[in-house]
C-alpha positions as CSV (number, residue, x, y, z in Angstrom):
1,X,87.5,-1.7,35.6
2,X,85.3,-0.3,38.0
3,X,84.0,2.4,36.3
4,X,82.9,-0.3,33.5
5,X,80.6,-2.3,35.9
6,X,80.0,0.5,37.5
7,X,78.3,2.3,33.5
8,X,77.5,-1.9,32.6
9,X,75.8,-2.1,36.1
10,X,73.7,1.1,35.4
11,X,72.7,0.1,31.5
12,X,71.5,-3.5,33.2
13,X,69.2,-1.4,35.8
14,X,68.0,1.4,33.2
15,X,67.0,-1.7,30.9
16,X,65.2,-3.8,34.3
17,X,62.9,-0.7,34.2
18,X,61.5,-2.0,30.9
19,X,62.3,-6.0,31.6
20,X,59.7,-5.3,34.5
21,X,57.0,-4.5,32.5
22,X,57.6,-5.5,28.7
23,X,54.7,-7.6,29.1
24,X,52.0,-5.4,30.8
25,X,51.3,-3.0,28.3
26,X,48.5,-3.8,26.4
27,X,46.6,-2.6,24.1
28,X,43.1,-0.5,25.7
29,X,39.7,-2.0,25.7
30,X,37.8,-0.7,22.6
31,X,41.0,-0.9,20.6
32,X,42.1,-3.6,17.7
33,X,43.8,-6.8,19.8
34,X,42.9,-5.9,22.9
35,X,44.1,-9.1,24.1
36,X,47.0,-8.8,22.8
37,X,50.0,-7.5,24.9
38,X,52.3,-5.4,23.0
39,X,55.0,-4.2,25.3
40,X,59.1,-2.9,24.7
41,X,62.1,-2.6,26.1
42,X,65.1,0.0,25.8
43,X,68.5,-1.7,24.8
44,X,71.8,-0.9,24.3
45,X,71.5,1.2,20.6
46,X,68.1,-0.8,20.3
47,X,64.4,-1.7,21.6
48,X,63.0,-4.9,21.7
49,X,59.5,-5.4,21.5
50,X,56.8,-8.2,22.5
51,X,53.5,-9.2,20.8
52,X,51.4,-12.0,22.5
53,X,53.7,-15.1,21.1
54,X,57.3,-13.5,20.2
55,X,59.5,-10.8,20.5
56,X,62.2,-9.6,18.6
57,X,65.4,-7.1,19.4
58,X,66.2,-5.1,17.0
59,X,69.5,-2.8,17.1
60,X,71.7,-0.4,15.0
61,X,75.1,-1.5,14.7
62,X,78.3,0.5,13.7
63,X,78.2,0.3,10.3
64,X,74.6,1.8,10.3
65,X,73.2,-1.9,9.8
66,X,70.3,-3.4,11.6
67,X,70.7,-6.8,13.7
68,X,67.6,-8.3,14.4
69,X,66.9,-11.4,17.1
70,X,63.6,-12.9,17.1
71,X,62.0,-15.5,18.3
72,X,58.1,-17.3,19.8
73,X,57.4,-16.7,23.3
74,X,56.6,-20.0,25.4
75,X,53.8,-18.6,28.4
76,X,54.2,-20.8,31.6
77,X,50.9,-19.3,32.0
78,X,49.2,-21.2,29.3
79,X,50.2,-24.6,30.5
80,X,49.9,-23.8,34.6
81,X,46.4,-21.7,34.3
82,X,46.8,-21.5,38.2
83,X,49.3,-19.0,37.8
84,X,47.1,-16.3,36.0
85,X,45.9,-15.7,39.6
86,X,45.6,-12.0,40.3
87,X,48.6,-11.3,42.1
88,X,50.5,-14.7,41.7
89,X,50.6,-13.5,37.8
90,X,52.2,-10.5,38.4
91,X,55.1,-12.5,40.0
92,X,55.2,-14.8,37.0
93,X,55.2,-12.0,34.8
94,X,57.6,-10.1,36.7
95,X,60.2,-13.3,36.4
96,X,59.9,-14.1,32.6
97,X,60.1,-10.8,31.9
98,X,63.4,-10.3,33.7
99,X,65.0,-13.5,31.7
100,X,63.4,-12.1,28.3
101,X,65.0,-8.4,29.2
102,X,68.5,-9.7,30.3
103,X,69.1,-11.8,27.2
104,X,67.7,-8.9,25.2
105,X,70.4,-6.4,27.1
106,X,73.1,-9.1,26.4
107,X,72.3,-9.3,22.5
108,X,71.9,-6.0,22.5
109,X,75.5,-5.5,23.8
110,X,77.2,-7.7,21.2
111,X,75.7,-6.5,18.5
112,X,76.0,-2.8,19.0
113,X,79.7,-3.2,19.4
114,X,80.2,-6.1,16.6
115,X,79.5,-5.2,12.5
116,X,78.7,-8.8,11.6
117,X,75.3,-10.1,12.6
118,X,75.1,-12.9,14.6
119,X,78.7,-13.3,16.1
120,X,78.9,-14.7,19.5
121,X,77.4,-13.0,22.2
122,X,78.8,-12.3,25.6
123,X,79.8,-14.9,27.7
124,X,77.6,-16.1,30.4
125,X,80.2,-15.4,32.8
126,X,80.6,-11.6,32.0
127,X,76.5,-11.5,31.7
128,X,76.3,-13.4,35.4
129,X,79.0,-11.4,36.8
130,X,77.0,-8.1,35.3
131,X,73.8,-9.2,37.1
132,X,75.7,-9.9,40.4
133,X,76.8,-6.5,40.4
134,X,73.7,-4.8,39.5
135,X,71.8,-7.2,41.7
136,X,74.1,-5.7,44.8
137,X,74.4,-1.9,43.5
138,X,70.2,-2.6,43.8
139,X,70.0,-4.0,46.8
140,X,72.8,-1.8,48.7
141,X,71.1,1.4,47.9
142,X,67.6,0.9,47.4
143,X,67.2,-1.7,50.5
144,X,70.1,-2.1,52.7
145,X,71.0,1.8,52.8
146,X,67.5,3.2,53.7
147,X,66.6,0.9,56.3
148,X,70.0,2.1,57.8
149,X,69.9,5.4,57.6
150,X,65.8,4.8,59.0
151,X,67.2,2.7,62.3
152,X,69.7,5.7,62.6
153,X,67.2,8.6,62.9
154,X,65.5,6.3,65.1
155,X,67.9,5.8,67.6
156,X,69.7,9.6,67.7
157,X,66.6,12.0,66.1
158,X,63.1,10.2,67.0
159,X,63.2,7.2,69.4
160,X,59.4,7.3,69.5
161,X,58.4,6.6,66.4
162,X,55.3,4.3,65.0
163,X,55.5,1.1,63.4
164,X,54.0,2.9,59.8
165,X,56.6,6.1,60.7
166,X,59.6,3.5,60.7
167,X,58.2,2.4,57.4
168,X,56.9,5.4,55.7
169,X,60.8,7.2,56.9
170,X,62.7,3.8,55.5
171,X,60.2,4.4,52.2
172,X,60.5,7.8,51.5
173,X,64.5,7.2,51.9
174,X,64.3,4.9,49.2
175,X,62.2,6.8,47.1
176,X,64.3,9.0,47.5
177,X,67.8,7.0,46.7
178,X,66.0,6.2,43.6
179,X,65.5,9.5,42.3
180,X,69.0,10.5,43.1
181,X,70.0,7.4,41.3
182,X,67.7,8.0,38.1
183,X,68.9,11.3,37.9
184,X,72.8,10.7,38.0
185,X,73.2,8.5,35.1
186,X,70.7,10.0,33.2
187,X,74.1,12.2,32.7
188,X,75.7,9.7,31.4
189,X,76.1,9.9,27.1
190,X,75.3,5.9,27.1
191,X,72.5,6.1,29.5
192,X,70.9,9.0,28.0
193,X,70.9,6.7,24.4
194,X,69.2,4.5,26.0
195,X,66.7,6.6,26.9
196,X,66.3,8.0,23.9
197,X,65.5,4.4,23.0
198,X,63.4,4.3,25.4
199,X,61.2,7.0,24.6
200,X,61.3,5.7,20.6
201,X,59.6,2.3,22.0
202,X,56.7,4.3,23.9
203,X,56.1,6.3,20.7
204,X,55.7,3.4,18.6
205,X,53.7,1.4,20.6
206,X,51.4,4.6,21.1
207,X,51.3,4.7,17.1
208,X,50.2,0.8,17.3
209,X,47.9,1.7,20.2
210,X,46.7,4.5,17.5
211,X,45.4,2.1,14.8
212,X,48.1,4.0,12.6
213,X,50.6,2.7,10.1
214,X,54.1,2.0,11.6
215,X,56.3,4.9,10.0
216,X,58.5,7.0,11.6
217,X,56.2,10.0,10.7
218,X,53.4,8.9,12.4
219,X,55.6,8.1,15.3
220,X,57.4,11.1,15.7
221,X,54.7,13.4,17.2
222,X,53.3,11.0,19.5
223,X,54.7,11.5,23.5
224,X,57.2,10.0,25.3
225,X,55.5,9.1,28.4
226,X,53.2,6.2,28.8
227,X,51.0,5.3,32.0
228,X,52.4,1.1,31.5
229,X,56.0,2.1,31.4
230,X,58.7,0.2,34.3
231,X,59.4,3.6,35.8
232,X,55.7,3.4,36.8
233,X,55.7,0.1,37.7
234,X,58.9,0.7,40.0
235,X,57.3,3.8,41.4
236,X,53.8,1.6,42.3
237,X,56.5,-1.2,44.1
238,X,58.0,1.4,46.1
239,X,54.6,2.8,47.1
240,X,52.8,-0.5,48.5
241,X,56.2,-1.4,49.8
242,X,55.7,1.2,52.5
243,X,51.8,-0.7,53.2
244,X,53.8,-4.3,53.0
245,X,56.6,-4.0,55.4
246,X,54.7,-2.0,58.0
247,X,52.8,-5.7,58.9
248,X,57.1,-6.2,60.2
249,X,57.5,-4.9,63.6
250,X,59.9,-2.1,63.2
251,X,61.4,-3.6,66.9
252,X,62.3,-6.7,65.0
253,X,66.2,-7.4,64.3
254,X,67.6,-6.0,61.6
255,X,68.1,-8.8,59.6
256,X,64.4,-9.9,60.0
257,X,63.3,-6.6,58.6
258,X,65.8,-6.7,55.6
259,X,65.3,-10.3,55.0
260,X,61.5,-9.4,54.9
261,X,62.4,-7.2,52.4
262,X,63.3,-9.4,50.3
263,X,61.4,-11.9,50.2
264,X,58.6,-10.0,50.1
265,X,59.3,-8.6,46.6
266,X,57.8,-10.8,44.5
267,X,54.1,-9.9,46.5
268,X,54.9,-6.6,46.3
269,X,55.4,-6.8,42.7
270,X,52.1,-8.7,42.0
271,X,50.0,-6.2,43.9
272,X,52.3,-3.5,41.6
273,X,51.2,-5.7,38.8
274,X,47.4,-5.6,39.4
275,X,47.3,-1.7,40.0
276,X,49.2,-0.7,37.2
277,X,46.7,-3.2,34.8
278,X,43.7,-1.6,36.3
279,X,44.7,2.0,36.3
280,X,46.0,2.4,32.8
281,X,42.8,0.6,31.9
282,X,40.5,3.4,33.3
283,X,42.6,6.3,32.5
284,X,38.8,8.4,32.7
285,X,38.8,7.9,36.0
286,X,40.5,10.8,38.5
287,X,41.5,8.7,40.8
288,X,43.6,6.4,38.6
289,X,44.8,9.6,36.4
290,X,46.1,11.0,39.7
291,X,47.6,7.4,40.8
292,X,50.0,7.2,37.0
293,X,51.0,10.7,37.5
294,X,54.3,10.6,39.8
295,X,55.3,7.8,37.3
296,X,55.0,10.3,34.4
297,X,56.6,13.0,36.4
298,X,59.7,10.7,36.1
299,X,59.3,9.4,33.0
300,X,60.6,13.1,32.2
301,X,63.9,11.9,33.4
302,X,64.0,8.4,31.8
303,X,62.9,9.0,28.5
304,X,64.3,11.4,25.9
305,X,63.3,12.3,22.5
306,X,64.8,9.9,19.9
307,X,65.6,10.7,16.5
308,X,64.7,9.7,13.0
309,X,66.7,6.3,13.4
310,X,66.2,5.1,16.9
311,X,62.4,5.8,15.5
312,X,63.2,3.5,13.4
313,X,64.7,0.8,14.8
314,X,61.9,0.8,17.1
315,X,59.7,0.1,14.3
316,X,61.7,-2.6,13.0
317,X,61.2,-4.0,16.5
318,X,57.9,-4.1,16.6
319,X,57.4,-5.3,13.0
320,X,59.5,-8.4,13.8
321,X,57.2,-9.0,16.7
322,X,54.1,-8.9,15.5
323,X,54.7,-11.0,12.8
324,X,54.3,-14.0,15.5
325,X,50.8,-13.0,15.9
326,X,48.1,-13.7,13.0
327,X,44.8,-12.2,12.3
328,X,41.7,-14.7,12.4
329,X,41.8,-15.4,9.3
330,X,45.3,-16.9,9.7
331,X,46.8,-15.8,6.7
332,X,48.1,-12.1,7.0
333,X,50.3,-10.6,10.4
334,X,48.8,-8.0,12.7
335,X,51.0,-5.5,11.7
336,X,50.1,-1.7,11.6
């Protein structure tokens, strides 16, 4: 049982990576819609993908079949314009995105294992107790264990360390944890599907990002690795997060500076938010080449190169999607 929430667990964090961020990627200035946001999402044997007013889930199920969930996107954004404040909207992003990812994973996850479309997904109570278990595995090792670990070497190796020492220590550690993480159940056969899916969706929005039709020919040269992805995002988060927590006093309690932690997330993620926007906008620039690099470096690890049929279903995906959103003329789709 444990090594089931443990591999569930891992699948629900893998598939945060792209719930972080399947709606930041958009398309470049210069480029067809260029205000609309076309981002995806790895899923269990499936991608689903976002256009500016739906999204749709597409994945293969045992009996080669395709299921497909789709459906319009509501923006909270639209009707509160307040929250399309810099910063405040990466938050807001950040928290519809999650809910949009998670039901995505838990479709995803019914389908893959059931041959008839549209049978009942997973209870909320397995999906909740799936969260809570990621949600702890997150926090244990990526908070609670590195700010440990830093008040340790403190206390026996370096009693006299800095304020921005503490923090750039109990950031590196994560960092760190992270990697370690990435790289252990990128060994695992499920997990390394689902990056395979993974790197399917960044090929076929780079195709859509390429003015080209949406065929698995076309998408099969194009790279894995794209400067919007969640690793990215993750990898900006931990970055600032070093900047953030060194306002805490490193002398404070320990469960001031872990609480700060946490509720300083959702900040930290809209300053993520606002740098990742404005550096895979000005690619040209050396400074914001150099600042997407690390985030490619890893994307080595969490994407893989899909075949013909997760190509596919990747294009289905997207398809579905952008059929939400019509062309001026309000007659035909913006589909590739």
């Amino acid at each position: 049982m444990m090594k089931r929430a443990w591999a569930r667990a891992a699948r629900l964090i893998v598939g945060s990576f792209g719930a972080f961020t399947n709606g930041l990627t958009s398309a470049m200035p210069g480029e067809r819609n260029v205000d609309m946001l076309i981002g995806g999402q790895a899923v269990i044997e499936g991608v689903m993908m976002r256009s500016l007013t739906g999204y749709s889930v597409a994945v293969r199920q045992p009996d080669g079949g395709v299921a497909i969930k789709k459906d319009k996107l509501a923006s909270i954004t639209a009707k509160y314009k307040f929250l399309k404040t810099p910063v405040l909207r990466g938050s807001v992003v950040l928290i519809q995105s999650l809910i949009l990812g998670i039901r995505a994973l838990n479709y995803s996850a019914a389908a893959s294992t059931d041959s008839k479309e549209g049978q009942e997904e997973i209870s909320n109570w397995a999906v909740a107790g799936s969260i809570g278990f990621a949600l702890l595995l997150a926090v244990g090792l990526f908070v609670l264990a590195p700010l440990g670990l830093t008040n340790l070497i403190r206390r026996f190796a370096y009693p006299a360390m800095s304020n921005f020492e503490y923090n750039l220590i109990d950031g590196l550690l994560r960092a760190l944890f992270f990697f370690v993480y990435i790289y252990s159940i990128s060994l695992m056969d499920d997990i390394k599907r689902v990056f395979q899916y993974h790197g399917a969706e960044h090929k076929t929005v780079y195709t859509y990002e390429a003015e080209e039709d949406l065929t698995v020919a076309n998408a099969r040269g194009k790279s894995t690795l794209h400067p919007r992805c969640g690793t990215s995002f993750l990898l900006f988060v931990m970055a600032i997060s070093i900047l953030v927590f060194s306002l805490i006093p490193s002398t404070a309690p320990f469960a001031v500076k872990f609480g700060a932690r946490i509720v300083l997330i959702p900040l930290i993620a809209g300053l993520a938010y606002e740098v990742i926007r404005f550096s895979a906008r000005h690619l040209k620039n050396p400074v914001c080449r150099a600042l997407i690099q690390p985030g490619l470096w890893l994307q080595r690890i969490t994407t893989n190169e899909p075949d013909d049929k997760q190509l596919e279903i990747a294009i289905i995906a997207l398809r579905e999607a952008l059929m939400f959103d019509a062309v001026e003329d309000g007659k035909q789709a913006a589909v590739a």
